[in-house]
C-alpha positions as CSV (number, residue, x, y, z in Angstrom):
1,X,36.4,36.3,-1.4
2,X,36.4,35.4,2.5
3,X,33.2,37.1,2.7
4,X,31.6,35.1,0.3
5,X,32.9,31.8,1.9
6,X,31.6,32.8,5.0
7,X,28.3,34.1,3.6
8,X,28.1,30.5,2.1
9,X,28.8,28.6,5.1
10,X,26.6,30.7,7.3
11,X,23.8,29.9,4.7
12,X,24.2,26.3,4.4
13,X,24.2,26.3,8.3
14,X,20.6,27.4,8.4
15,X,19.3,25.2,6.2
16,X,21.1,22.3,8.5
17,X,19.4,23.8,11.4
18,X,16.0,23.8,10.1
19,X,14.4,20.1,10.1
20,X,12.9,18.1,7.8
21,X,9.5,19.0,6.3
22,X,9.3,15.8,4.9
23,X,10.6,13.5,8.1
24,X,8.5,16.1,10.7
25,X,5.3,16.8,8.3
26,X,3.9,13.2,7.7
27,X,1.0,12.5,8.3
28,X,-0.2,9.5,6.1
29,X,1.3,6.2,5.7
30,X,2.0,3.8,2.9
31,X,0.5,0.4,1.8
32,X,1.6,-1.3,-0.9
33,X,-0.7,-4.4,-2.4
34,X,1.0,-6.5,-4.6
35,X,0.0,-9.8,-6.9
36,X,3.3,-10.4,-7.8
37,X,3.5,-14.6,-7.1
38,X,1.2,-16.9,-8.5
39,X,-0.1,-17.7,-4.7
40,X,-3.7,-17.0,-5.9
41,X,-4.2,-19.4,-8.9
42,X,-7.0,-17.6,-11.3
43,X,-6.6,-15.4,-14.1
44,X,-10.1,-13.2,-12.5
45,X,-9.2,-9.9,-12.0
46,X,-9.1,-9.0,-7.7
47,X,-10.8,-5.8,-6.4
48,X,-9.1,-4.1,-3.7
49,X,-11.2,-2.8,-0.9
50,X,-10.6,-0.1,1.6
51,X,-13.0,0.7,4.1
52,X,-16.1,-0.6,1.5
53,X,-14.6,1.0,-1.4
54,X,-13.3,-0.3,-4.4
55,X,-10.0,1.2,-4.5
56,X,-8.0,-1.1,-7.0
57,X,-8.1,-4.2,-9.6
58,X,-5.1,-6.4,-9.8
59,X,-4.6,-8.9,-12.6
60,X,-1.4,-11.3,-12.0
61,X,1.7,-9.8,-11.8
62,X,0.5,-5.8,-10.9
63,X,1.0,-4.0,-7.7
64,X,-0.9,-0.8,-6.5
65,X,0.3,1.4,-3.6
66,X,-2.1,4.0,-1.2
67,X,-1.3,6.9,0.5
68,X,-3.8,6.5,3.5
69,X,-4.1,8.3,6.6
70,X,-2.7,7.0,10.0
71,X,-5.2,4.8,12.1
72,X,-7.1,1.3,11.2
73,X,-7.8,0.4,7.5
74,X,-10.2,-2.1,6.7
75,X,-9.2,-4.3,4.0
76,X,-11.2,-6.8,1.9
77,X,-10.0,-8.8,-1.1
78,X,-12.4,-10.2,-3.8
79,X,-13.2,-11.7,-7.0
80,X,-14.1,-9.1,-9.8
81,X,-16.5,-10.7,-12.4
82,X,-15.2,-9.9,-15.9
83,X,-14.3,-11.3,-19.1
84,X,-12.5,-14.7,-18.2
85,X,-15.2,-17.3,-17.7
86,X,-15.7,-18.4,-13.8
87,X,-14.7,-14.6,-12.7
88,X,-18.2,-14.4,-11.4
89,X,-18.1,-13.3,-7.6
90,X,-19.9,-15.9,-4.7
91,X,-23.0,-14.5,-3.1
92,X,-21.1,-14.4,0.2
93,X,-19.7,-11.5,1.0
94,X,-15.6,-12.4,2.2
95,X,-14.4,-11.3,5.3
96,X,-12.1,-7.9,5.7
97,X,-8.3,-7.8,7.6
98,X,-7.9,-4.9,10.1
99,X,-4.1,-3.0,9.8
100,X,-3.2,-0.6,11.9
101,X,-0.8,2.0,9.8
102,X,1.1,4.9,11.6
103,X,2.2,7.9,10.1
104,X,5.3,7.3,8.2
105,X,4.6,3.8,7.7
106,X,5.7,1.6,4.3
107,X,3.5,-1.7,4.5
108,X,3.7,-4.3,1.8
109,X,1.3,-6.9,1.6
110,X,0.7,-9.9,-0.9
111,X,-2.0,-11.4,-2.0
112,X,-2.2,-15.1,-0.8
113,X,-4.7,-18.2,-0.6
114,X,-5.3,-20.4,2.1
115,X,-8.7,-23.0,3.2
116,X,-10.9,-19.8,4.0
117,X,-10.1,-17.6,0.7
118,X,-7.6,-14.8,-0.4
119,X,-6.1,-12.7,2.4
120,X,-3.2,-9.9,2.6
121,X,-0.3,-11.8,4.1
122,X,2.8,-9.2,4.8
123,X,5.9,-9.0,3.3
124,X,9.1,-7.5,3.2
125,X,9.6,-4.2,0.5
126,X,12.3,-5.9,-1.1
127,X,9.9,-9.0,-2.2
């Protein structure tokens, strides 16, 4: 029985010595997008876009979340023409955000509107 105590303690000491693959091995960061407030009034749908890329639609009240890798992410907001009438997009292109995300990182960004158009204002994770 004492053998198998210590055994067990000796093994559970190992695993405390190793660290963390999850805390030591990250290497991307998290940004979170969310169109949970009715900041932006229209019902058109809102394409998310990373680096040039559509990467996600939002209607009201959804959220989407990336896994991105550590460095500068450019970041552009814009209508998405669709089924709703007035959804069409403008023939100017609207400007991008820059963030800078670090491995590890949790961002969460809302959408908002101010004079200029819709931009990513940041927010707490509890919002």
């Amino acid at each position: 029985m004492r053998w198998s105590a210590f055994s067990l303690f000796g093994f559970l000491s190992l695993f405390a010595a190793i660290p963390s693959v999850h805390a030591a091995g990250e290497d991307y960061g998290v940004l979170i997008i969310s169109r949970e407030r009715l900041e932006v009034a229209t019902s058109c749908e809102i394409g998310v876009y990373i680096q040039d890329q559509l990467s996600a639609r939002l209607f009201q009240e959804q959220s989407t979340s990336f896994n991105l890798p550590p460095g500068n992410v450019s970041l552009r907001l814009k209508l998405l023409p669709g089924q709703m009438p007035g959804c069409n997009p403008g023939m100017l292109a609207p400007g991008s955000q820059e963030i800078r995300l670090h491995a590890g990182d949790i961002l969460k960004f809302r959408i908002a509107m101010n004079a200029e158009g819709m931009y990513l204002k940041p927010t707490g994770l509890g919002y």
